[in-house]
LOZA-72349 format. One record per atom (N, C-alpha, C): residue in one letter; x, y, z. Coordinates in steps of 0.001 Angstrom, whole numbers, padded with zeros to 6 digits, always signed. Each point is the difference from the previous one (the first is absolute). Last residue first. Layout:
AXYZ...
//
This chain:
X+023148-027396+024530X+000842-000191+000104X+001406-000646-000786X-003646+002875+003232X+000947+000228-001098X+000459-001079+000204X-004967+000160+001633X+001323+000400+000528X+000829-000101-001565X-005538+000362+002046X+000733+000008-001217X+001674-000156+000508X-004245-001720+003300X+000903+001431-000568X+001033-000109-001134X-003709-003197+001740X-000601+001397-000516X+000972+001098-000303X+000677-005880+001245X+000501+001579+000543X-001128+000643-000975X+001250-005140+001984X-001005+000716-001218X+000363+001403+000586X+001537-005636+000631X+000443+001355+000535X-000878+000833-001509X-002021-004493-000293X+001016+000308+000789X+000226+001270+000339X-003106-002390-004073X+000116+000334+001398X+001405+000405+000712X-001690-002357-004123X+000401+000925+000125X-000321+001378+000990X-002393-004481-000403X+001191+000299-000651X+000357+001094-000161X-004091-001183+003383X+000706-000783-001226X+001055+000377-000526X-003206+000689+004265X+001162-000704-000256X+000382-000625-001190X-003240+003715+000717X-000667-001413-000007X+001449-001190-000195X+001747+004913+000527X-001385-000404+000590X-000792-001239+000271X+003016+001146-003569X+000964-000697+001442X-001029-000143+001226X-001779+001953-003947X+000427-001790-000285X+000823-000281+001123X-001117+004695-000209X-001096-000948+000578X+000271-001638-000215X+003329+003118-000882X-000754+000210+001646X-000867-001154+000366X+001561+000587-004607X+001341-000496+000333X-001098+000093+001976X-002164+002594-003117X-000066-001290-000156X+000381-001075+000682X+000733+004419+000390X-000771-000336+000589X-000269-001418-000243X+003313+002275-002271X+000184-000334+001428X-001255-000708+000745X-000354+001717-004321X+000777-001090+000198X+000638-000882+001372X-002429+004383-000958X-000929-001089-000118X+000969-001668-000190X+002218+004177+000030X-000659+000020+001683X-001007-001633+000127X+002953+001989-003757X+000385-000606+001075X-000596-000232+001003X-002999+002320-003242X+000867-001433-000229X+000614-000965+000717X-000929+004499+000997X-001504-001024+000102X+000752-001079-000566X+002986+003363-000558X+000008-000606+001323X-001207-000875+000412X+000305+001641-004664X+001321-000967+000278X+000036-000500+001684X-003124+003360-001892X-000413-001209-000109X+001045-001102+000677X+001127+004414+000944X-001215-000403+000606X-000138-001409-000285X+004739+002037-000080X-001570-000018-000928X-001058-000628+000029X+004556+000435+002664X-001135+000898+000200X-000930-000145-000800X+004030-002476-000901X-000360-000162+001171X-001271+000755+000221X+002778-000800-004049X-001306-000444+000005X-000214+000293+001877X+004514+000617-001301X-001170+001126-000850X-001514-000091+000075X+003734-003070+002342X-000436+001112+000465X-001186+000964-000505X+000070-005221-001324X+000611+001320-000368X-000461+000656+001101X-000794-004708+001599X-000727+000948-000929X+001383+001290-000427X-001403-005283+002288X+001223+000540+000202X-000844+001253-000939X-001152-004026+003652X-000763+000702-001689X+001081+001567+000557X+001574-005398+001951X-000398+001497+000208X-000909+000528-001102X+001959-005050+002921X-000631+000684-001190X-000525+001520+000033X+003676-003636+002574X-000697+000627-000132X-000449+000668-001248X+001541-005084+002614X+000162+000882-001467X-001041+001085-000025X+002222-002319+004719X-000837-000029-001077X+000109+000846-001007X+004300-002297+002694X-001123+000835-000083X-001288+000426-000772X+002558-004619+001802X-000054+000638-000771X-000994+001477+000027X+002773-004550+002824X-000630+001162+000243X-000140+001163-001259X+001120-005679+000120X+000184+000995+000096X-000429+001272-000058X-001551-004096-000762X+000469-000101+001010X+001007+001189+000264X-004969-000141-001827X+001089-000263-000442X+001075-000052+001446X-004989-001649-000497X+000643+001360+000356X+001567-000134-000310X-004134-002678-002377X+000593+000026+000736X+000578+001469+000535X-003765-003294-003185X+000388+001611+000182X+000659-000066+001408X-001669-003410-004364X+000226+000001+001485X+000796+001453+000515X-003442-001673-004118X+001025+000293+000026X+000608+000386+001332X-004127-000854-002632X+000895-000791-000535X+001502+000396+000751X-003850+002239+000357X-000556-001316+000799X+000892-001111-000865X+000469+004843-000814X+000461-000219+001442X-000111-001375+000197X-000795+002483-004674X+001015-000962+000830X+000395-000486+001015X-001980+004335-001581X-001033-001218-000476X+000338-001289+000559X+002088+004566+000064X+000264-001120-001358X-000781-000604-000091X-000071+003217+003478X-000678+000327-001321X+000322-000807-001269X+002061-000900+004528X-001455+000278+000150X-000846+000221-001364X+004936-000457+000016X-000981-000968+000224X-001066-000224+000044X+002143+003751+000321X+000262-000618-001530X-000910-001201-000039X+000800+002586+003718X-001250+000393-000527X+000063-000346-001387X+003565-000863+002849X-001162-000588+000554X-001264-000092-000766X+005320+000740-001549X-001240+000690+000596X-000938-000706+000184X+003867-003004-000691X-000740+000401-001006X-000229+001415+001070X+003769-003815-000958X-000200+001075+000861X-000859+000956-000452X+000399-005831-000925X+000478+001198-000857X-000770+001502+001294X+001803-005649-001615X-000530+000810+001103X+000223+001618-000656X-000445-005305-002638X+001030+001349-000031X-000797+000499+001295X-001315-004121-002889X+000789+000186+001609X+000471+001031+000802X-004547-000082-003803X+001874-000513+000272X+000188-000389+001105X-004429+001786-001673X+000156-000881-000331X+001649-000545-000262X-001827+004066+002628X-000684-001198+000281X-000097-000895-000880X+002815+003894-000757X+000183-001365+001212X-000973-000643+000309X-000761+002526-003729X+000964-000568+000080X+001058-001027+000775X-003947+003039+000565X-000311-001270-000465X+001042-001103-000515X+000529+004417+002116X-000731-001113+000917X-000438-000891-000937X+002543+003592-002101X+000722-001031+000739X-000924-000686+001067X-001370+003224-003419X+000096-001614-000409X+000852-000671+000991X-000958+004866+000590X-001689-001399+000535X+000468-001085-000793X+003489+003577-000294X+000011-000794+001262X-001344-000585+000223X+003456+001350-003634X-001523-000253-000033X-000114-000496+001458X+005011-000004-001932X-000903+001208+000094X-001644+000308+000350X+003976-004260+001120X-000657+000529-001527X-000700+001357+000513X+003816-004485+001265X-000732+001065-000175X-000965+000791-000917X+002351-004785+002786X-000791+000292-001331X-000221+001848+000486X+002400-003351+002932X-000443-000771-001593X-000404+000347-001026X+003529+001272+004231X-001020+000864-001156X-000326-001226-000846X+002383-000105+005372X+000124-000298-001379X-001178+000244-000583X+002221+002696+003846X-001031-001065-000275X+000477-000409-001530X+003335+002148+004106X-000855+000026-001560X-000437-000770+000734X+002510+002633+003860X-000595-001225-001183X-000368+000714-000867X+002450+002456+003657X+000965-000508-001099X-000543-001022-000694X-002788+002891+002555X+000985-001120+001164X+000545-000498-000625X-001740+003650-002580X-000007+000383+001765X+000797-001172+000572X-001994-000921-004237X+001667+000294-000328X+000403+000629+001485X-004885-001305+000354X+001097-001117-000058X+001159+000608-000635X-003383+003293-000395X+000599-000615+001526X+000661-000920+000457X-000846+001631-004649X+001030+000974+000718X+000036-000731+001244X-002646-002568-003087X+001403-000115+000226X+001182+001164+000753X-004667-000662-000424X+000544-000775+001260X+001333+000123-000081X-002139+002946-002448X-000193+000943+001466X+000838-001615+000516X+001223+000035-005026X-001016+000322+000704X+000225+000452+001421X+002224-001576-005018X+000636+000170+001445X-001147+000737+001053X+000930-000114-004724X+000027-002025+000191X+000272+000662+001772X-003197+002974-004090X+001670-000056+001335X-000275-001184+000444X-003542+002419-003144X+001116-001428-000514X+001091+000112+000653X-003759+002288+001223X+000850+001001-000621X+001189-000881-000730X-004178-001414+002577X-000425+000230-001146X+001204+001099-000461X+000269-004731+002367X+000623+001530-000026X-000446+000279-001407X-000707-004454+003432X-000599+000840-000358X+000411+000925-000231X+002178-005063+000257X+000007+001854+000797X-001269+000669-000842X+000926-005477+002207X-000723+000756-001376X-000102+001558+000463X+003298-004392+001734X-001104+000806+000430X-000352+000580-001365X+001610-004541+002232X-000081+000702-000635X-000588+000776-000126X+001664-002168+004858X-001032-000280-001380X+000773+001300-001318X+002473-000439+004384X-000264-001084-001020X-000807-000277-001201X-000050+003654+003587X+001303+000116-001358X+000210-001424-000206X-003394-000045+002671X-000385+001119-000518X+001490-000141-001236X+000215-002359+004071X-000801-000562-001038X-000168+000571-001207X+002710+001988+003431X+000497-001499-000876X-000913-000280-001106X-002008+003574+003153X+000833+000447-000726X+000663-001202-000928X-004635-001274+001722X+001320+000309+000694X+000416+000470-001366X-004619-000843+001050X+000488+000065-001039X+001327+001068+000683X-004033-004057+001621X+000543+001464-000005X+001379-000093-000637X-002634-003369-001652X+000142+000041+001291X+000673+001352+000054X-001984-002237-003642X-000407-000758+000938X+000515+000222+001426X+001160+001672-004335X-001237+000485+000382X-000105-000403+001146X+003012-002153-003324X+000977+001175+000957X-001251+001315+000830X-001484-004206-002899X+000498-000371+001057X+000441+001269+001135X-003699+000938-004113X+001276-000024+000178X+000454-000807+001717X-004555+001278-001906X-000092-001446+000642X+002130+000390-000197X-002326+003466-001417X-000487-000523+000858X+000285-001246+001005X+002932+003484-002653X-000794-000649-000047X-000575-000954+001073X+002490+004375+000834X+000396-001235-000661X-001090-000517-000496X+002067+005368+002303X-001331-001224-000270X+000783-000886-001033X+000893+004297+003739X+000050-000906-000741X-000919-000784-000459X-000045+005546+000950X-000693-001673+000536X+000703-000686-000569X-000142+005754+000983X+001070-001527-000506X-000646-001386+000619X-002983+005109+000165X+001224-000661+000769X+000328-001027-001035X-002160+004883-001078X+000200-001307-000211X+000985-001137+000713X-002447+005819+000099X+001050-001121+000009X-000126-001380+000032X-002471+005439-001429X+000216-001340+000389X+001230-001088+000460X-000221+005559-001064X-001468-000736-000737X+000036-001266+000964X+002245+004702-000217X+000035-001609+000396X-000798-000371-000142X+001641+004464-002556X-000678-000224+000837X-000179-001680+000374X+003252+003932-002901X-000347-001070+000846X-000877-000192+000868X+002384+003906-003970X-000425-000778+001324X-000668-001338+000034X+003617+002750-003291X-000642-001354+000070X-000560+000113+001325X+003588+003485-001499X-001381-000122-000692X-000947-000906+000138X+004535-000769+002366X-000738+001310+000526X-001245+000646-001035X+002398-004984+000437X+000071+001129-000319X-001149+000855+000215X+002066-005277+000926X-000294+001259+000229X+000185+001194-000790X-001489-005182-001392X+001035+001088+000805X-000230+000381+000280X-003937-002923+000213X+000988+000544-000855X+000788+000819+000137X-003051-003669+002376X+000368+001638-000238X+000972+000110-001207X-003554-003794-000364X+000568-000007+001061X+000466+001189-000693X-004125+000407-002046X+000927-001149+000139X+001009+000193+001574X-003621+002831-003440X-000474-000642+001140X+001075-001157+000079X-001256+005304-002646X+000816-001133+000043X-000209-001225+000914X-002196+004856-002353X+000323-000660+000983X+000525-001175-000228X-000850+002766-003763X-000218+000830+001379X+000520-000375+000923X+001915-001318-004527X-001387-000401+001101X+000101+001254+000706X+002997+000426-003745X-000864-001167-000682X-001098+000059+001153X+003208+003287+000138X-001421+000358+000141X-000843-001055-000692X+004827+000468+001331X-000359+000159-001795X-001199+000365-000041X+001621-000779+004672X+000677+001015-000763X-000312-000164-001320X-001637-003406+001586X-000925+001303+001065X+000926+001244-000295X+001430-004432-002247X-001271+000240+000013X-000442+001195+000556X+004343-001324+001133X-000087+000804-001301X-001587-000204-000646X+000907-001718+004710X+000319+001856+000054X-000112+000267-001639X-001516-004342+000435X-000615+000781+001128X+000342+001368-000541X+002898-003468-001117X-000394+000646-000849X-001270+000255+000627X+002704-001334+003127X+000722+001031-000559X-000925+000047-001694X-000411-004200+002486X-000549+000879+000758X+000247+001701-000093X-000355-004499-003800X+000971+000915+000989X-000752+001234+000466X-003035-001915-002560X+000379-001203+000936X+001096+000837+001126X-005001+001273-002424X+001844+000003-000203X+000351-000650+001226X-004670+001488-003366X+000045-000970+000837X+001282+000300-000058X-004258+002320-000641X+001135+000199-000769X+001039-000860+001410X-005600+001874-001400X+001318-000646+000973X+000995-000545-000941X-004959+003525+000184X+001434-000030-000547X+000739-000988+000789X-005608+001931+000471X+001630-000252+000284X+000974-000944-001011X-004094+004059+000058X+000206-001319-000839X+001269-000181+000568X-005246+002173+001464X+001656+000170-000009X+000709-001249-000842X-005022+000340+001475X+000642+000719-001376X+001432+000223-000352X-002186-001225+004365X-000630-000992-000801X+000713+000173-001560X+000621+000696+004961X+000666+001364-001069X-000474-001122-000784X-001089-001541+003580X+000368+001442+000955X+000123+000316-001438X-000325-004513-000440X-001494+000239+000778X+000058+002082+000159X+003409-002112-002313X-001340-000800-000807X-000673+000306+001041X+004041+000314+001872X-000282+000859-001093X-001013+000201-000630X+000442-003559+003386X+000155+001047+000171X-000391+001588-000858X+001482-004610-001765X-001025+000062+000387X-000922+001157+000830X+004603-000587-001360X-001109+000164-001526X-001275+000075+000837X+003442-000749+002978X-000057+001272-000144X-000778+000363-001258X+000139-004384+001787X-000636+000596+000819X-000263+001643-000604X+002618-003150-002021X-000823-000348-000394X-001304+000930+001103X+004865+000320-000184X-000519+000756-001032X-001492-000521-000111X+002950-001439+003405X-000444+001310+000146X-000980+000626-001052X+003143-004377+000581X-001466+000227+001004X-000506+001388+000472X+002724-001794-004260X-000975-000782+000584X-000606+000359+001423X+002903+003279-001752X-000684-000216-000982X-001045-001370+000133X+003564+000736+002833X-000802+001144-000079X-001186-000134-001087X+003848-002942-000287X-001016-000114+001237X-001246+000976-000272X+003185+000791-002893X-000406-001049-000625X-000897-000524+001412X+000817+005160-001243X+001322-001284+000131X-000971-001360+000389X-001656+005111-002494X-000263-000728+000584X+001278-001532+000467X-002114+005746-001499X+001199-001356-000230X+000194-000785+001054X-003812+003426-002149X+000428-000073+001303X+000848-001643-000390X-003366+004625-002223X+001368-000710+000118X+000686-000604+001162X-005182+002418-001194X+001202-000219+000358X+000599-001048-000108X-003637+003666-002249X+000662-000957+000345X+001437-000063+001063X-005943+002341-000988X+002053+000116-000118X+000260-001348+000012X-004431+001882+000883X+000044-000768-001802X+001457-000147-000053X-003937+001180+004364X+001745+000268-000896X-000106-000705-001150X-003376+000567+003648X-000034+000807-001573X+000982-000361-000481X-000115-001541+003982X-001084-000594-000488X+000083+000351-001116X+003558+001734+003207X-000263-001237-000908X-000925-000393-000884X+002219+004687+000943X-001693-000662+000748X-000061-001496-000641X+003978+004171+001584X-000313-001377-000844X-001388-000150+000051X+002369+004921+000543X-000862-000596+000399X+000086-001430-000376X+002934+003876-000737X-000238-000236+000946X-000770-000969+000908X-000461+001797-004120X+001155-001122-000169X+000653+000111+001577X-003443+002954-000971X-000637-001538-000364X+001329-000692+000041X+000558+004713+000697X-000726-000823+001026X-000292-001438-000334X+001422+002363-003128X+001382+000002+000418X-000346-000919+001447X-003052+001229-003705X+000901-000580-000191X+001044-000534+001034X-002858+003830+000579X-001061-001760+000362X+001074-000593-000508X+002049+003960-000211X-000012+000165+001195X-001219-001808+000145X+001183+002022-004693X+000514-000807+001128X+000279-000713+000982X-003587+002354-001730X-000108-001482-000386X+001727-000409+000576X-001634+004179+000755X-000447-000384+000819X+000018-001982-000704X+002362+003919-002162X+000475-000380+001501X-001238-000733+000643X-001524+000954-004228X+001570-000876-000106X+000697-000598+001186X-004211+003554+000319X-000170-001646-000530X+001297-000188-000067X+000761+003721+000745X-000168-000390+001206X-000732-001166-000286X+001568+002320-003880X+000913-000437+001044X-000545-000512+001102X-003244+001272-003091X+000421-000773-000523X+001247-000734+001316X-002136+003864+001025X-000630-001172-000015X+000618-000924-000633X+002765+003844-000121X-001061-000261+001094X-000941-001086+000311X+002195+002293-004237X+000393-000910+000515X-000075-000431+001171X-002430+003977-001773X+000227-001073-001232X+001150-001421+000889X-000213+003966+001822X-001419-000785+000532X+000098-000858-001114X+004027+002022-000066X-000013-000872+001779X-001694-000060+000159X+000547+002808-004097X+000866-001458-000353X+000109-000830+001592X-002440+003921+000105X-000775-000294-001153X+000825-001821+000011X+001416+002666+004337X+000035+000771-001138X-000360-001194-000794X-000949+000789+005676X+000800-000746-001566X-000329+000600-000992X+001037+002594+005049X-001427-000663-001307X+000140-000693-001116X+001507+000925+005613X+000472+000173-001446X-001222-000350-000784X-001507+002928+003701X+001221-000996+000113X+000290-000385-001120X-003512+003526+000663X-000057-000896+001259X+001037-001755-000206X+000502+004322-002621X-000525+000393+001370X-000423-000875+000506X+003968-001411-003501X-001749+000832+000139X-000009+000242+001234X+004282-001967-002926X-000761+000193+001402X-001506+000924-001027X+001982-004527-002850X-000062+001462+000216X-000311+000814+001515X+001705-005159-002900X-001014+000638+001201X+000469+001803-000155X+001458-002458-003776X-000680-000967+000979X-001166+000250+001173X+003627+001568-003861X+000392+000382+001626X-001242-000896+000822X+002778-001609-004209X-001316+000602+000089X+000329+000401+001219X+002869-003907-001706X-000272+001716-001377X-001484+000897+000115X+001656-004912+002225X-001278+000435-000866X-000135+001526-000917X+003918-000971+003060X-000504-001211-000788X-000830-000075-001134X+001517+003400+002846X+000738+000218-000748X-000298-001102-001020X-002664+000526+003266X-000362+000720-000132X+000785+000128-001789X+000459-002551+003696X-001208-000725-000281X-000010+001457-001378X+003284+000766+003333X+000417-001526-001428X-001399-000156-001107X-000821+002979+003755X+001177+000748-001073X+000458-000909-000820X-002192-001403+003705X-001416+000655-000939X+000831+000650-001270X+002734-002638+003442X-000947-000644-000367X-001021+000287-001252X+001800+002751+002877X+001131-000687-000501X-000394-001143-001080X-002502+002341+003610X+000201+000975-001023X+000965-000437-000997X-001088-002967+003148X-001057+000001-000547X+000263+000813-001124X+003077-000177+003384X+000163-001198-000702X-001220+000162-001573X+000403+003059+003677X+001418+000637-001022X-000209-001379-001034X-003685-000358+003896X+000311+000748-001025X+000904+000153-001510X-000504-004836+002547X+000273+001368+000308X-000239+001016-000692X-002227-004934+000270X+001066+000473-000406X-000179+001597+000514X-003082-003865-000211X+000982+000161+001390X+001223+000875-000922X-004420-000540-001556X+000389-000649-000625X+001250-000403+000778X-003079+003102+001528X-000641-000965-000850X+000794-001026-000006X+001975+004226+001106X-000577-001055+000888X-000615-000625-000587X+000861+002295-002908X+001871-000158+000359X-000762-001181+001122X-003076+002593-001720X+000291-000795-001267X+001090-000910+000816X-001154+004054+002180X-001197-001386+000088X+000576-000815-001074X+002782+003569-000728X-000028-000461+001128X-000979-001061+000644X-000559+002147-004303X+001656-001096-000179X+000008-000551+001837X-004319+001024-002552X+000232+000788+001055X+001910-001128-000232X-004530-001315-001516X+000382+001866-000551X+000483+000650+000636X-001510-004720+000859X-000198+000652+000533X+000694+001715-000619X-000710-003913-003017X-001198+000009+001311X+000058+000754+000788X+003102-000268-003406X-000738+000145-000612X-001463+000239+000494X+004593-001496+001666X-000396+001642+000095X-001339+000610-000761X+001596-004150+000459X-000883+000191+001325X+000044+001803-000072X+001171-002828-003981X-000938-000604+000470X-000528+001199+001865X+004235-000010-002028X-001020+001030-000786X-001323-000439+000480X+003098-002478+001995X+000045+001961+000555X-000880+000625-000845X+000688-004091-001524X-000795-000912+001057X+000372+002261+000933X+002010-000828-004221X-001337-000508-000299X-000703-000222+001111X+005105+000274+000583X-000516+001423-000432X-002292+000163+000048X+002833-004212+001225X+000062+001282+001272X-000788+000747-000744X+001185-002780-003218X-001256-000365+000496X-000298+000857+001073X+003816+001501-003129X-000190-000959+000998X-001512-000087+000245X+002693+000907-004766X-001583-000356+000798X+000089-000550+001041X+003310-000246-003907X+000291+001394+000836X-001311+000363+001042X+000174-003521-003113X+000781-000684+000546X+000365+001268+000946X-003369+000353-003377X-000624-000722+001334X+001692+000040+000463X-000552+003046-003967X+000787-000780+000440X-000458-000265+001371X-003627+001987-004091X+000792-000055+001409X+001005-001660+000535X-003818+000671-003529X+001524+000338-000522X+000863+000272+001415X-005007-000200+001496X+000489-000413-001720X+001122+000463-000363X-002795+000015+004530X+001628+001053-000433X+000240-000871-001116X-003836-001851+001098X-000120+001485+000882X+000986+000793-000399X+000001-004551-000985X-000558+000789-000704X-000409+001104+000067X+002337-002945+003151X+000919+000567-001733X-000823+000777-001062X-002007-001566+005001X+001413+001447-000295X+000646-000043-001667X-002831-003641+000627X-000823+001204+000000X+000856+001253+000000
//
């Protein structure tokens, strides 16, 4: 609307300040009421009316006996300007605002290979009841570091895996944790009785690494007391390794909640490992840039909630849960 108001006019020399003083000098005819209106100072206002002035190539306002008086061209652009400023001003308020129900947006959200079985099916569902029209996006990664070049390229919004480096553009919020279960097959001999350290580095084991490393969480804690295990088999996919051991010999160091959502439990004997392992934490990781934008925080927010209530009815993805964003 301003371009057609000043036809041939260089916009790039147009502070908006200026359009929003003309605007109030236009109401109160007065540079000083004008100045309060709008919180600005006299010398500021008169400053203000002299650009506005040199801009438009007109004096604009004139004094009179009862204060300034616009001149033919500041009533000719008067209404028009204060429509323009006032669609801003709803413009600027509304993106302030999310309203799920109406939305028609999308979001982007990258997903690591757990997460994705016991989260994503709750969080479609969710969506489909609160933002019926929205269209989500998943985008699946394995190394815990392509997270940061997804959310720095602006492939996702949000991210959902164990942490990812550190850096100071990337916050963090905790989502869940996963304890370490062993498991064998059902009827396996090396089942049949609590499951000693000896025993344990006898069997063959099956690694789970969705980053293809021959060297995992048991193996940092066993290189701790100078052991190996022996490796029968690795592979990247971690819901094929419960079925995998439940038709071998192999023992294998799963998450708990792998199990749970494989389907596989009633095939498969679930032990405590014999060594002390910490659990595998899961975060929703986001760009700094995206932090404040309304929708983007309904987002994170509705993700969380999810993650609340399934730990709520004791199911998966439960554990340590925060509300506060951290760096990391």
């Amino acid at each position: 609307m301003i371009c057609v108001i000043i036809h041939g006019m260089d916009l790039h020399g147009i502070d908006l300040n200026l359009l929003v003083a003309f605007d109030a000098l236009m109401a109160e005819r007065s540079v000083t009421r004008a100045g309060t209106r709008i919180g600005r100072t006299q010398p500021a206002m008169s400053a203000a009316l002299s650009r506005l002035r040199a801009l438009l190539r007109d004096e604009l306002f004139v004094r009179g006996p009862s204060g300034l008086q616009p001149t033919p061209r500041a009533l000719e652009l008067a209404e028009p300007l204060s429509r323009a400023l006032a669609q801003i001003q709803r413009t600027l308020e509304f993106t302030q605002v999310f309203e799920p129900a109406s939305s028609t947006g999308t979001f982007t959200i990258g997903l690591q290979e757990h997460p994705a079985f016991v989260l994503l099916p709750r969080l479609v569902s969710a969506l489909r009841a609160v933002a019926p029209h929205v269209t989500l996006h998943v985008r699946g990664f394995t190394a815990r570091d392509e997270a940061i070049g997804m959310l720095d390229a602006g492939e996702a919004d949000v991210a959902i895996g164990v942490p990812p480096a550190s850096t100071d553009r990337i916050l963090t919020r905790p989502l869940f944790e996963e304890r370490f279960v062993c498991v064998l097959r059902k009827d396996h001999p090396a089942g049949r009785e609590p499951l000693d350290l000896d025993r344990f580095l006898a069997l063959s084991h099956l690694l789970v690494s969705p980053e293809n490393d021959r060297f995992g969480h048991v193996d940092v804690e066993l290189a701790k007391r100078g052991l190996k295990r022996r490796l029968g088999l690795t592979l990247p996919q971690m819901y094929a390794a419960p079925k995998l051991v439940a038709s071998s010999d192999m023992i294998a160091t799963l998450m708990e909640g792998v199990i749970e959502s494989s389907g596989m439990g009633d095939a498969l004997r679930v032990l405590p490992p014999p060594i002390a392992l910490a659990p595998a934490a899961f975060v929703l990781s986001w760009h700094r840039r995206n932090d404040a934008h309304p929708a983007q925080r309904w987002f994170r927010d509705c993700i969380a909630a999810q993650v609340q209530e399934q730990a709520s009815r004791g199911g998966r993805g439960g554990g340590k849960r925060s509300s506060r964003a951290r760096t990391q």
